[in-house]
ROSE-4610 file (N, C-alpha, C; in Angstrom, 1 decimal, always signed):
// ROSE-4610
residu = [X/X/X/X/X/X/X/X/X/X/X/X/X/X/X/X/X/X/X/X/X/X/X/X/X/X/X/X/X/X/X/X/X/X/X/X/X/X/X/X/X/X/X/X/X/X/X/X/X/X/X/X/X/X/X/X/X/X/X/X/X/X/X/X/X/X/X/X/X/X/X/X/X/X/X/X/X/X/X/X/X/X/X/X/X/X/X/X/X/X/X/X/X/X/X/X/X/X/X/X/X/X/X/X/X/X/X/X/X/X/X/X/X/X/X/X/X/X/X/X/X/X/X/X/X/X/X/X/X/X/X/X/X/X/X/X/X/X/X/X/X/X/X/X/X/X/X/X/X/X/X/X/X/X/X/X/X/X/X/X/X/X/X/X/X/X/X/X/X/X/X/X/X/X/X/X/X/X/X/X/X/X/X/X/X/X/X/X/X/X/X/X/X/X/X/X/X/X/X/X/X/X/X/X/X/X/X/X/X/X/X/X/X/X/X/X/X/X/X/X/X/X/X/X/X/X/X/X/X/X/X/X/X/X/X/X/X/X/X/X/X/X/X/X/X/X/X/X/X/X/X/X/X/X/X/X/X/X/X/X/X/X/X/X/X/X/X/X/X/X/X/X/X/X/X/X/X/X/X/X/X/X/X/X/X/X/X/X/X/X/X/X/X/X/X/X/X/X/X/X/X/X/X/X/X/X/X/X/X/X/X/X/X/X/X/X/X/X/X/X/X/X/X/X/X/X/X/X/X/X/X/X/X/X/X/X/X/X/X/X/X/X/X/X/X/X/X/X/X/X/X/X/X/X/X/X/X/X/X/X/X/X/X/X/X/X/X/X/X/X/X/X/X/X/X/X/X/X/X/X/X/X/X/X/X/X/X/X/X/X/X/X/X/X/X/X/X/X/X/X/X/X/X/X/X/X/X/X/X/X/X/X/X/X/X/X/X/X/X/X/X/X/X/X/X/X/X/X/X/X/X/X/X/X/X/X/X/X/X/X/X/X/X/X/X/X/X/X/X/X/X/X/X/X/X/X/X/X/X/X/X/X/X/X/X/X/X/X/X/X/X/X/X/X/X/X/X/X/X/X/X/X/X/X/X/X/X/X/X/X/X/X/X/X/X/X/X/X/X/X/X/X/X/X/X/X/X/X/X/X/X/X/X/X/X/X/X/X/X/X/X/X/X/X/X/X/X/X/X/X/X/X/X/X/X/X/X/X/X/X/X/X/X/X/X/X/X/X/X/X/X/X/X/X/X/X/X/X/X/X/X/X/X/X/X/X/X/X/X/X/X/X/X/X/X/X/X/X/X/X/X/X/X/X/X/X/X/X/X/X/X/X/X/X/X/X/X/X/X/X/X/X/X/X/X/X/X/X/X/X/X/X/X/X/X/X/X/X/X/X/X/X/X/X/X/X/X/X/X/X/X/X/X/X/X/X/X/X/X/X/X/X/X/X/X/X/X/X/X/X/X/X/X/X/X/X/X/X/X/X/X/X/X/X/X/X/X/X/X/X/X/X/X/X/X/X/X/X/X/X/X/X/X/X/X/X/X/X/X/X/X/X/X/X/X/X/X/X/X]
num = [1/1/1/2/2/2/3/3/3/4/4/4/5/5/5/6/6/6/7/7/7/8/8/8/9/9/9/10/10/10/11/11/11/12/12/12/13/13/13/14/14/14/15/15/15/16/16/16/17/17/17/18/18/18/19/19/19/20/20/20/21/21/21/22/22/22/23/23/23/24/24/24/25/25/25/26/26/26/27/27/27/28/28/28/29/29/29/30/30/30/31/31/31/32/32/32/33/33/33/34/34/34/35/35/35/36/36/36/37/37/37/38/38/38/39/39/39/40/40/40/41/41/41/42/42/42/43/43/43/44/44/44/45/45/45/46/46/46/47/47/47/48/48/48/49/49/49/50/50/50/51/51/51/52/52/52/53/53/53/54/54/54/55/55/55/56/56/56/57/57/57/58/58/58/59/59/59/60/60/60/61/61/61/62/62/62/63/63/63/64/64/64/65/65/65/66/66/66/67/67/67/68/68/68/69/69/69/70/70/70/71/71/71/72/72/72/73/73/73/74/74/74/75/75/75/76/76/76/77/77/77/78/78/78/79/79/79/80/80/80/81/81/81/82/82/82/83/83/83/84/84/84/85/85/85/86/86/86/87/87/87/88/88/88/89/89/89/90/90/90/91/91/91/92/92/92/93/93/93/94/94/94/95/95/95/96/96/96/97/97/97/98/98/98/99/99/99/100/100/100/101/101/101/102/102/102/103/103/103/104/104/104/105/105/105/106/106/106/107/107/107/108/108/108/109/109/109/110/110/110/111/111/111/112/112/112/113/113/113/114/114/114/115/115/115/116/116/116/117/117/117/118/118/118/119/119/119/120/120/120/121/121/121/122/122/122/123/123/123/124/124/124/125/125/125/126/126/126/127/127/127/128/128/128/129/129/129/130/130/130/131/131/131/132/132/132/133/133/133/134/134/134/135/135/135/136/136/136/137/137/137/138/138/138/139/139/139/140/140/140/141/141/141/142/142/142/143/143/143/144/144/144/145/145/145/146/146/146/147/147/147/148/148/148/149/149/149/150/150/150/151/151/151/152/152/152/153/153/153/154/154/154/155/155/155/156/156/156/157/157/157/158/158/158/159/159/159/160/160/160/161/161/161/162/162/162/163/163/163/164/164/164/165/165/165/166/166/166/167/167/167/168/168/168/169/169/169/170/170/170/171/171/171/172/172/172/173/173/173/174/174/174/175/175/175/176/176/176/177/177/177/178/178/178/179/179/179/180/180/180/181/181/181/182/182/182/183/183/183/184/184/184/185/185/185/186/186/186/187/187/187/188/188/188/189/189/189/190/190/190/191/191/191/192/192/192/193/193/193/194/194/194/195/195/195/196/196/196/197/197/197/198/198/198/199/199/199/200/200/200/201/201/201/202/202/202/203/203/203/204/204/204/205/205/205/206/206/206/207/207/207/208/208/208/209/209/209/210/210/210/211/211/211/212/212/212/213/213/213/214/214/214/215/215/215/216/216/216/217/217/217/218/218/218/219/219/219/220/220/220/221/221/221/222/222/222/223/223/223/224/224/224/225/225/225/226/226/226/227/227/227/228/228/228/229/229/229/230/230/230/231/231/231/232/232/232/233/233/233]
x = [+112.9/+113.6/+115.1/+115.6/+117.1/+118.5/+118.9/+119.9/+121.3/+121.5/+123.0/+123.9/+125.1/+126.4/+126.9/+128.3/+129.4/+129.5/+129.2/+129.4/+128.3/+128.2/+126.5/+125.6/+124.6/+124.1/+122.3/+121.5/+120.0/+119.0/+118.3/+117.3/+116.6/+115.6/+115.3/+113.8/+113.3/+112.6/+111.1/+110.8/+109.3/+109.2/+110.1/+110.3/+110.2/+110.0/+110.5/+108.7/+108.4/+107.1/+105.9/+104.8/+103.9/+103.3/+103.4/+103.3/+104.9/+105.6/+105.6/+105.5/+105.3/+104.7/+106.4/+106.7/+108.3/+110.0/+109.3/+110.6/+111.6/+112.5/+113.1/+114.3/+115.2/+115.9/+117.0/+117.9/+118.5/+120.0/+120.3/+122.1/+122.5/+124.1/+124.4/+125.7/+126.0/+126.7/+126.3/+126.0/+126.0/+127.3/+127.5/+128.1/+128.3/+129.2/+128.7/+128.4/+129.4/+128.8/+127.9/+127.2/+125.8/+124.9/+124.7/+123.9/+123.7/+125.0/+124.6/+124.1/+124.7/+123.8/+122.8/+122.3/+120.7/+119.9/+120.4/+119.3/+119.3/+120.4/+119.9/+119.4/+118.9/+118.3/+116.4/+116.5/+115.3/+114.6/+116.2/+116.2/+116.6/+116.0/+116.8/+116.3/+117.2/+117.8/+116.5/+116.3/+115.2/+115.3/+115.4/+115.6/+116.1/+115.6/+116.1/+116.8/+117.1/+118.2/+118.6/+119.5/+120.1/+119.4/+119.0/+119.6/+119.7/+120.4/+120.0/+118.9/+117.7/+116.9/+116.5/+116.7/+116.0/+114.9/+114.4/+113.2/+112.9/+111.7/+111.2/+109.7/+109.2/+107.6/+106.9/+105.8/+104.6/+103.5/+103.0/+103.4/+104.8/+105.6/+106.5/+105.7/+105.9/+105.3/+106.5/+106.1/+107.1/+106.3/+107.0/+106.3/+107.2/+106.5/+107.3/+107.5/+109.1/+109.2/+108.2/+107.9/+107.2/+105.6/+105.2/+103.5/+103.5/+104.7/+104.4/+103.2/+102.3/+101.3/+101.3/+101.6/+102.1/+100.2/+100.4/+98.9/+98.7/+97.8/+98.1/+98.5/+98.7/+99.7/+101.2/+101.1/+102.9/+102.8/+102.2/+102.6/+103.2/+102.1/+102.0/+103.7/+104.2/+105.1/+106.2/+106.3/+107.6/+107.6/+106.6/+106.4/+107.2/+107.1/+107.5/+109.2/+109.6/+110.8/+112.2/+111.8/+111.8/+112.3/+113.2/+114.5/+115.4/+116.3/+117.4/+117.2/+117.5/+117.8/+119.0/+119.9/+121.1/+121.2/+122.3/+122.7/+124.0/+123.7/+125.3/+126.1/+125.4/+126.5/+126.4/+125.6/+125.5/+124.7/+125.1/+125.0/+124.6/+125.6/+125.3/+124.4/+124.9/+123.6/+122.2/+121.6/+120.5/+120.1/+121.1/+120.5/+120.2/+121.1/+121.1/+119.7/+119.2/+117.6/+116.6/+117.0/+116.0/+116.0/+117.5/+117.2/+116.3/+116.2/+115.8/+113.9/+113.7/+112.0/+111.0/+110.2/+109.4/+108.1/+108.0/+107.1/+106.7/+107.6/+107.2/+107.0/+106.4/+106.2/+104.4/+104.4/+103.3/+103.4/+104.9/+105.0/+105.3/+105.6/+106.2/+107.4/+107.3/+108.1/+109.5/+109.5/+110.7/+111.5/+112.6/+113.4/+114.3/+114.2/+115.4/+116.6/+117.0/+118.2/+119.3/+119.7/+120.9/+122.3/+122.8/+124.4/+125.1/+124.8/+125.2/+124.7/+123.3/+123.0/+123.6/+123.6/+124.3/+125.6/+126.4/+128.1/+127.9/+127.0/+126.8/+126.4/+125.5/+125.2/+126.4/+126.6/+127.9/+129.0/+129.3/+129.9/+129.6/+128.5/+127.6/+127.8/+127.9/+128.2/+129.4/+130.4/+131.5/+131.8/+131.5/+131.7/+130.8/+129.5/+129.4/+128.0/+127.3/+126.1/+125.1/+125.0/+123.9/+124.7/+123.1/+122.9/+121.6/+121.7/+121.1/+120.8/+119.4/+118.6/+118.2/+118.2/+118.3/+118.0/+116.5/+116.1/+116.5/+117.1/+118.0/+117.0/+116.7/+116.2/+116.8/+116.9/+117.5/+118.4/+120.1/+120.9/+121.0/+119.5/+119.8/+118.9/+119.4/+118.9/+117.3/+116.3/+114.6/+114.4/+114.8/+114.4/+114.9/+114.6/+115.7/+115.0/+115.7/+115.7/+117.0/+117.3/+118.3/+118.0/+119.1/+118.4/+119.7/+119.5/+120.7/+120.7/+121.5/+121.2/+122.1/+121.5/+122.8/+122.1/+123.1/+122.6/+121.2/+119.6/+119.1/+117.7/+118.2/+117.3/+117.6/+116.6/+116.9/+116.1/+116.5/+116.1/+115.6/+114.6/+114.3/+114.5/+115.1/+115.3/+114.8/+115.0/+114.1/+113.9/+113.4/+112.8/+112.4/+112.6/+112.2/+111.9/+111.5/+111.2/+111.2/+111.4/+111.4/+110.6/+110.0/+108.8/+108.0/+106.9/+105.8/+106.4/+106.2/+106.5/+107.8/+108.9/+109.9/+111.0/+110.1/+110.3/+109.9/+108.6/+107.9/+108.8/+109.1/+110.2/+110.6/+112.0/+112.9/+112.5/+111.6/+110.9/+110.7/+109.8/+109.6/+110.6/+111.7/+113.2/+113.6/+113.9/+114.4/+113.4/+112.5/+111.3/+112.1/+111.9/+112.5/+113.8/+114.6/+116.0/+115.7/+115.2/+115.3/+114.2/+113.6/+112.5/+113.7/+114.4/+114.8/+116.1/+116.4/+117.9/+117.2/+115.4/+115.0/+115.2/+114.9/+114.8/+113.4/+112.6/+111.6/+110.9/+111.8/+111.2/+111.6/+111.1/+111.8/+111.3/+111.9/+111.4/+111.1/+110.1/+109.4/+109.3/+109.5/+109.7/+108.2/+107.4/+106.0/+105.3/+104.1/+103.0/+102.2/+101.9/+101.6/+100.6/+100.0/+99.1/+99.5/+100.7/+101.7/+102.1/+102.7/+103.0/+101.8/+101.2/+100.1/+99.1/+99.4/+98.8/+100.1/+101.0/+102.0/+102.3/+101.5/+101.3/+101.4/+102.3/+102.9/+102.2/+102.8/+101.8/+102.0/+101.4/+102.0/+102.5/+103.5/+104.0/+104.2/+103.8/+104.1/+105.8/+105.7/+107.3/+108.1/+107.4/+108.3/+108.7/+107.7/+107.9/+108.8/+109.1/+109.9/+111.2/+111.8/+112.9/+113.3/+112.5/+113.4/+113.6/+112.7/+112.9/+114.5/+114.5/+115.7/+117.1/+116.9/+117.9/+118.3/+117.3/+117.6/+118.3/+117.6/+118.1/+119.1/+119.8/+120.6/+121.9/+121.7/+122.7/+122.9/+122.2/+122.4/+123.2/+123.8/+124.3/+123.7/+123.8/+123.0/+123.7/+122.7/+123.1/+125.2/+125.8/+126.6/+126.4/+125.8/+125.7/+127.3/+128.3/+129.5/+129.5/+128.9/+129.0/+127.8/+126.5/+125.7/+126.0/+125.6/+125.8/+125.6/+125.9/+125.7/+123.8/+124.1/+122.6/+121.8/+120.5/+119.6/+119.1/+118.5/+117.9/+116.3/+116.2/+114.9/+113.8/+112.9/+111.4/+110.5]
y = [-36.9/-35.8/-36.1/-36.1/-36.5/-35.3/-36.0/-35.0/-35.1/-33.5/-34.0/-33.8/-34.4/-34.9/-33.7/-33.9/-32.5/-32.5/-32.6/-32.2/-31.5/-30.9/-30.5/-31.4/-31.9/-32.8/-32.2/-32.4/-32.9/-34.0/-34.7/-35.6/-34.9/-35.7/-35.3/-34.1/-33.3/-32.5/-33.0/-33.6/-34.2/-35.2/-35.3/-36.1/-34.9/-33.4/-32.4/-32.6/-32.5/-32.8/-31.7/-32.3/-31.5/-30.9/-30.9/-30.3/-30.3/-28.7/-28.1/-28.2/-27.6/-27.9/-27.1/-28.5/-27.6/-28.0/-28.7/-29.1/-30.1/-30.0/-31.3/-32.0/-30.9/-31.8/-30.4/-31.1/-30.6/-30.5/-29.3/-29.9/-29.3/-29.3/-29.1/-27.7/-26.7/-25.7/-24.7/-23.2/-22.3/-21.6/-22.2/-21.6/-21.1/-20.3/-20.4/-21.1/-22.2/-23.4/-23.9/-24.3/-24.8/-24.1/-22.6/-22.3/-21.9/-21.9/-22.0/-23.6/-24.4/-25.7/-26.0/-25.4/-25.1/-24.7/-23.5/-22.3/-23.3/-24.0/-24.5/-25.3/-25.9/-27.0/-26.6/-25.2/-25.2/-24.8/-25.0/-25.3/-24.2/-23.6/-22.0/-22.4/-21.9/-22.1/-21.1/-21.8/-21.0/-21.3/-20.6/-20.8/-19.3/-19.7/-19.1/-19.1/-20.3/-21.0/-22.3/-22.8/-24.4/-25.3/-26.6/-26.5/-26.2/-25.9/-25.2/-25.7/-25.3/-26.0/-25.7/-26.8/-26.5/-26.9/-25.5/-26.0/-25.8/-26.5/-26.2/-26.3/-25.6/-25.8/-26.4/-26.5/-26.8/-26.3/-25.2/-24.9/-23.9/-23.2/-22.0/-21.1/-19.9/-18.3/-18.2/-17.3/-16.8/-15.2/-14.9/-13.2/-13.0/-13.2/-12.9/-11.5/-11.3/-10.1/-8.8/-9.0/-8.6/-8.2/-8.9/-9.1/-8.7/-7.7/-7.4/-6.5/-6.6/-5.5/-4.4/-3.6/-2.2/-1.0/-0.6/+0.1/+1.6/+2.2/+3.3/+4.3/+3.9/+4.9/+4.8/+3.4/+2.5/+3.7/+3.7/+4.4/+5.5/+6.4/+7.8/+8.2/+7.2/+7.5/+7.2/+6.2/+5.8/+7.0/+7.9/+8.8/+9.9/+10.1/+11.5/+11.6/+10.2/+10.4/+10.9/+11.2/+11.5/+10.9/+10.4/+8.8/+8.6/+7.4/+7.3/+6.3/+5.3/+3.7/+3.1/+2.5/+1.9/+0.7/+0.2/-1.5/-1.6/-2.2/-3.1/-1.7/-0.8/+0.2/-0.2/-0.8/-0.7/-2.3/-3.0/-4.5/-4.4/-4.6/-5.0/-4.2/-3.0/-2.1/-2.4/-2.9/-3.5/-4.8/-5.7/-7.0/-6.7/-6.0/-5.3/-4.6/-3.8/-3.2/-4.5/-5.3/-6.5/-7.4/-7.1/-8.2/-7.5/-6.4/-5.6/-6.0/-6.2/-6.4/-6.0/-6.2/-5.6/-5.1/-4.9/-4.4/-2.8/-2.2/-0.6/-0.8/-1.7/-1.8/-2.5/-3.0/-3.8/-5.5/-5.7/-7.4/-8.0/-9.1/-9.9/-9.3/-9.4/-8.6/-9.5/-11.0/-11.9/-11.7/-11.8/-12.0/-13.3/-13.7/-14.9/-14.9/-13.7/-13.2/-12.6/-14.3/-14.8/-13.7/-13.2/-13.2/-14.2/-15.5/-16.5/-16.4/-16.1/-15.8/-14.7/-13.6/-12.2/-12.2/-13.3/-13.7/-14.5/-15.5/-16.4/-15.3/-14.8/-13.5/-12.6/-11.8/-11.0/-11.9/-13.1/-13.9/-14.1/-14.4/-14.4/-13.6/-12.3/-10.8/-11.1/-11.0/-10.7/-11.6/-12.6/-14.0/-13.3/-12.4/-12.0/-12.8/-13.3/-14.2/-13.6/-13.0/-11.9/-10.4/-9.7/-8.5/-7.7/-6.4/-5.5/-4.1/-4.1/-2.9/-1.6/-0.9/+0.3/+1.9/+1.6/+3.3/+4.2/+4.9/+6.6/+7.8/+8.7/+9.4/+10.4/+11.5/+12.7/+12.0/+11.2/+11.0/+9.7/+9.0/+8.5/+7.0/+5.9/+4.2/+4.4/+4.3/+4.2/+3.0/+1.7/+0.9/+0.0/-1.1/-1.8/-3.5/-4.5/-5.5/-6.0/-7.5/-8.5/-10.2/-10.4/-11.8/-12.2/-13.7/-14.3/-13.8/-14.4/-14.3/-15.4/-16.5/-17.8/-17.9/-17.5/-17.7/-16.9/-17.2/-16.5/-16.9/-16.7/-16.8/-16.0/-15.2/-14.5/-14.5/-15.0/-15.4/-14.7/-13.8/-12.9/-13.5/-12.9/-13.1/-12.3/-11.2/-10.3/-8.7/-7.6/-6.6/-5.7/-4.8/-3.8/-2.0/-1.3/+0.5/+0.8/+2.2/+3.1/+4.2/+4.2/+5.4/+4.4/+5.3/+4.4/+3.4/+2.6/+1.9/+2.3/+2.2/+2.5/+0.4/-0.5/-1.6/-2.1/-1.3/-1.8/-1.2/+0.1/+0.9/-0.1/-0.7/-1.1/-2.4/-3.2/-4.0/-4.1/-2.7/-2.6/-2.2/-1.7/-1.4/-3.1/-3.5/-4.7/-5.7/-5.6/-6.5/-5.5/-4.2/-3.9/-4.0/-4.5/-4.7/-6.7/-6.9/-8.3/-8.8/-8.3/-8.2/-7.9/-6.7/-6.5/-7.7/-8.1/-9.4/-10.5/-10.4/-11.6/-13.0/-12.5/-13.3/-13.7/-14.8/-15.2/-15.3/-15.2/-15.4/-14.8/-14.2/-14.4/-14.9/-16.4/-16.7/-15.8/-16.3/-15.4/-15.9/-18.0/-18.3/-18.7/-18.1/-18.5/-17.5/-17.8/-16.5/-15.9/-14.5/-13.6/-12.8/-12.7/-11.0/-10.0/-9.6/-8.2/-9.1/-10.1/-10.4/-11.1/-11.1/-11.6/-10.0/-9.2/-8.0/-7.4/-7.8/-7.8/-8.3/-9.3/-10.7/-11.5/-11.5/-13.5/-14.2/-15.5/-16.3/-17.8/-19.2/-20.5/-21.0/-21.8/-22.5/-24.0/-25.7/-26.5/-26.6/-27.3/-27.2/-28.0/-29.1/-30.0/-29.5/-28.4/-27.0/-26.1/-25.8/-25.1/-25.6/-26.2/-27.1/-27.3/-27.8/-28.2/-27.2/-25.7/-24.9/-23.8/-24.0/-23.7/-24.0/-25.5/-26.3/-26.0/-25.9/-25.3/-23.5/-22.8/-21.4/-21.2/-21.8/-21.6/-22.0/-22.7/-23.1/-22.5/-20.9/-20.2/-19.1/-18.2/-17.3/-16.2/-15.5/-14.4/-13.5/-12.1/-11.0/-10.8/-9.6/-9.4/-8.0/-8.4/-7.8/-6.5/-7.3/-5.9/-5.0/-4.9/-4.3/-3.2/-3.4/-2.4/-0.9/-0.2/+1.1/+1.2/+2.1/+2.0/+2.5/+3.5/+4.1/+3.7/+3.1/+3.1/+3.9/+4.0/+4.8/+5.1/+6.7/+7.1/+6.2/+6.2/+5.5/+5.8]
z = [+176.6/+175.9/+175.9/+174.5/+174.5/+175.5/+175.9/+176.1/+175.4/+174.9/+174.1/+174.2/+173.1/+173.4/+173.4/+173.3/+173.3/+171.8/+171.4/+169.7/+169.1/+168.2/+167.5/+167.0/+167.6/+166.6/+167.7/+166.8/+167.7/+166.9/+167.2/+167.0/+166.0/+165.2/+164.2/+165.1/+164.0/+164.8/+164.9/+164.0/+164.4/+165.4/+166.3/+167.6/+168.5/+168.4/+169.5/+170.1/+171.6/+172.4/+171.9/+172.2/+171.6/+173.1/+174.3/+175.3/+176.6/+176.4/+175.7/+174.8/+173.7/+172.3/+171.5/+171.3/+170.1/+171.1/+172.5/+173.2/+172.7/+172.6/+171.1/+172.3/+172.9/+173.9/+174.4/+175.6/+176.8/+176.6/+177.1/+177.5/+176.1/+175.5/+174.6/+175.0/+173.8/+174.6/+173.9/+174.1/+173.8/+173.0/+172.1/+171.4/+169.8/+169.3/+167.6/+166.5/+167.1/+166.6/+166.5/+167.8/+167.9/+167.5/+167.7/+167.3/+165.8/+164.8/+163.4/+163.0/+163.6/+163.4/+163.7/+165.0/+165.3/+163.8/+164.3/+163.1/+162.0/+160.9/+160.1/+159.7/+161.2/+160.6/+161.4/+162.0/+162.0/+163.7/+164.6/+166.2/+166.2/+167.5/+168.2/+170.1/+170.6/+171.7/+173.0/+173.9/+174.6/+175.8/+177.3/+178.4/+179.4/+180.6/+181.3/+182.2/+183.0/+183.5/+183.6/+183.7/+183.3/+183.5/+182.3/+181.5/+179.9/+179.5/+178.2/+177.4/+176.7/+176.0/+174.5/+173.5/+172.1/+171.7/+170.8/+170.3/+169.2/+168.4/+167.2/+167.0/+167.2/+167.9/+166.3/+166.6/+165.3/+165.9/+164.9/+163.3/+164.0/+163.0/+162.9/+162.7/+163.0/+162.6/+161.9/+160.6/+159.9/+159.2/+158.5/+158.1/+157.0/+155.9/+154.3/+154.1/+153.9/+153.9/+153.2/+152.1/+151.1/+151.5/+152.3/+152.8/+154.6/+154.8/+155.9/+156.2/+157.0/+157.5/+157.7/+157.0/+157.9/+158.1/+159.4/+159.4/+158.9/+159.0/+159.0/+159.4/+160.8/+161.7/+161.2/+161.7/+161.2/+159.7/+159.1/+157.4/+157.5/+158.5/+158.8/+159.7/+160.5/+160.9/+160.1/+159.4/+158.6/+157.5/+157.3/+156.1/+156.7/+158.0/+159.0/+158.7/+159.0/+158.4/+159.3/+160.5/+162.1/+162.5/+162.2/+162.7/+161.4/+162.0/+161.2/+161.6/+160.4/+160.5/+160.4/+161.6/+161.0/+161.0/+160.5/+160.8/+161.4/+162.7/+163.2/+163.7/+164.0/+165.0/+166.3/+166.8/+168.5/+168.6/+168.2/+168.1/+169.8/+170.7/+172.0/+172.8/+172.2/+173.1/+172.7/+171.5/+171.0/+171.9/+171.7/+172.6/+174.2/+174.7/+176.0/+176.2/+175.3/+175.7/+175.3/+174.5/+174.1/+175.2/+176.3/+177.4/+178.8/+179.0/+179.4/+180.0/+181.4/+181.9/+181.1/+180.4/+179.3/+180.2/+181.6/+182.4/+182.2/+181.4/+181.0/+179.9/+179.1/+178.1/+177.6/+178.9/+179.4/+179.1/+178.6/+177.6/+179.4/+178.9/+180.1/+180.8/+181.9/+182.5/+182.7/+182.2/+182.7/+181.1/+181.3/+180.4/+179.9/+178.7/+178.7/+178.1/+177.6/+177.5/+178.5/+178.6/+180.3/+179.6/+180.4/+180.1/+179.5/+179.0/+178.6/+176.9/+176.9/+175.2/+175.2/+175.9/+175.1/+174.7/+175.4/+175.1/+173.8/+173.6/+172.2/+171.0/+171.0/+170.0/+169.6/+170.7/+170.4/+170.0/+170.1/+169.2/+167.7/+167.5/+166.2/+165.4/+165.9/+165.4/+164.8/+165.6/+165.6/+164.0/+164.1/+163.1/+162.0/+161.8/+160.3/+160.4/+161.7/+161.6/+161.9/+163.0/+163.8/+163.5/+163.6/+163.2/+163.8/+163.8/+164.4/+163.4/+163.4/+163.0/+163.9/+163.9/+165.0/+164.8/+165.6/+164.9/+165.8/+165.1/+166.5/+166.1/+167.1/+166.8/+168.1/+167.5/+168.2/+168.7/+168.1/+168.2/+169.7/+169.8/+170.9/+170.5/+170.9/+170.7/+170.8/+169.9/+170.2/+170.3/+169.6/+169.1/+168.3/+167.9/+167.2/+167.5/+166.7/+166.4/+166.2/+166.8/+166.0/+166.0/+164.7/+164.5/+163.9/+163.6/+162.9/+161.3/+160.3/+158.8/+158.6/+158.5/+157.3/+155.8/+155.1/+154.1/+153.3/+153.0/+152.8/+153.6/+154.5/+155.9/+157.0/+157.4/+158.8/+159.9/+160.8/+162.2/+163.1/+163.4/+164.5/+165.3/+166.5/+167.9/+168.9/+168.9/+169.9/+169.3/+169.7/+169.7/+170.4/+170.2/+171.6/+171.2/+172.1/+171.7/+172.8/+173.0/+173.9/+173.5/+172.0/+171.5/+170.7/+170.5/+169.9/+168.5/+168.2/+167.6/+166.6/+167.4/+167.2/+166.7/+166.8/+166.7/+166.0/+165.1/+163.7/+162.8/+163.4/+162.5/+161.5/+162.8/+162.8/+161.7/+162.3/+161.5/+159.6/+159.6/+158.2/+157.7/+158.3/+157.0/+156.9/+157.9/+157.6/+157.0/+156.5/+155.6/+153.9/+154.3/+153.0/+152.4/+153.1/+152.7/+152.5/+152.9/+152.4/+151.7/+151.6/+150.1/+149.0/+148.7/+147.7/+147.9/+148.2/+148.8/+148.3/+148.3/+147.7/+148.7/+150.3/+150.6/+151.2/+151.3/+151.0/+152.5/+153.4/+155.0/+156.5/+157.2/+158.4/+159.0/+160.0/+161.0/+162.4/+162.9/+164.3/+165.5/+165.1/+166.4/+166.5/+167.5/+167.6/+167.6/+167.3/+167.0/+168.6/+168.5/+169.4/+168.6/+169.5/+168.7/+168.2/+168.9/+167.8/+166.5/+166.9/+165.7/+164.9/+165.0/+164.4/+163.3/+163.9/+163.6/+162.8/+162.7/+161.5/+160.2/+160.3/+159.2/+159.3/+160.3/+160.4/+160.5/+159.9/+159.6/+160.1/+160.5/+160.4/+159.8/+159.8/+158.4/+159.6/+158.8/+158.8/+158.9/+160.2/+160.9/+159.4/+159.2/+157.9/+157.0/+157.0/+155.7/+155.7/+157.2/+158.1/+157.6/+157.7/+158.1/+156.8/+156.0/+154.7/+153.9/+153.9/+153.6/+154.2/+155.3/+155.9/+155.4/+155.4/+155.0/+153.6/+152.5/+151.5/+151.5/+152.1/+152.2/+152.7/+153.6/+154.7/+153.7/+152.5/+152.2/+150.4/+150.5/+149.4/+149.9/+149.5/+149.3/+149.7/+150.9/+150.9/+151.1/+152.1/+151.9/+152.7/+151.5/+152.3/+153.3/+154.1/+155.1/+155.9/+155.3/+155.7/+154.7/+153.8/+152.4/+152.7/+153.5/+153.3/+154.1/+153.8/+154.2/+156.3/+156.8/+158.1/+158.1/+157.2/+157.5/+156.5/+156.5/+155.3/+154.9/+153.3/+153.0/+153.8/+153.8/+154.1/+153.3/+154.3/+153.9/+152.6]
């Protein structure tokens, strides 16, 4: 497994190991840099302590905006209407509950969101790259999601609730805001049974990658332009 220089660069990705399955190589730096040159070419950053590691698994899970799953409860609540959706008010307090032991939740209870990725993100932010979805309800954080956006690609990164599916919420506004933005994918990283019961789907890493590369380098949403609050469901 390569380890790399001080500059941005990684090995091509059909070299990344097939046990771990997506391990591509070591070392590098955590920073905005790197990680917009990651994302576009397909790599996102995974670990929990040193040394830093990237990956790009095969297949990709991805979830087209458009064909998200929504059930009938999911319907029944987005219909209630019983929350408020925002974007980008509370950026860190979002990643903060997404770094958060997921043991009251029943997920894994380890976390890999170091103080080291929360300083790279809130950098991301600040630069106009990462972003945050966020259901409030009775004026207090339920839930929420963040991910990158270059161009017309958006990256999930993590997710989280504190009421019943207060993260699908979150989820399905942000499928519907980038459905109509016309963008064609979010990556998910690798597939799980929540997400799997969402829609997401495999996609061939090769497919992955060149599709990236093309997206990443169109024009997408302006994201300081949208309203704080979205429209009701």
């Amino acid at each position: 497994m390569p380890w790399l220089p001080d500059r941005p660069w990684f090995p091509p990705t059909h070299e990344a190991l097939t046990q771990p399955n997506g391990l591509l190589a070591a070392g590098g730096e955590l920073t905005a840099d790197w990680l917009t040159f990651a994302y576009s070419r397909g790599i996102f950053p995974w670990f929990d302590e040193p040394p830093m590691l990237w990956w790009c698994p095969e297949p990709r899970t991805v979830i087209a905006p458009g064909s998200l799953s929504v059930s009938r409860s999911l319907r029944k609540r987005l219909s209630r209407n019983d929350y408020t959706i925002r974007v980008n008010t509370c950026f860190a307090d979002v990643v903060d509950a997404c770094s958060q032991p997921r043991s009251a939740m029943g997920d894994d209870p380890g976390t890999w969101i170091t103080p080291s990725m929360k300083s790279a993100y809130l950098e991301l932010h600040r630069q106009g790259l990462a972003h945050s979805v966020e259901c409030h309800r009775d004026g207090k954080l339920v839930g929420g999601l963040y991910g990158v956006s270059i161009g017309r690609m958006f990256f999930g990164e993590s997710m989280f609730y504190r009421q019943t599916d207060t993260s699908k919420i979150a989820l399905a506004h942000l499928c519907r805001l980038l459905e109509a933005e016309r963008y064609p994918l979010i990556d998910c990283q690798v597939d799980n049974p929540h997400l799997a019961r969402l829609g997401a789907l495999p996609m061939k890493r090769d497919k992955f990658c060149r599709l990236c590369g093309l997206l990443c380098a169109q024009t997408g949403l302006e994201w300081s332009s949208l309203p704080s609050t979205l429209p009701a469901w």
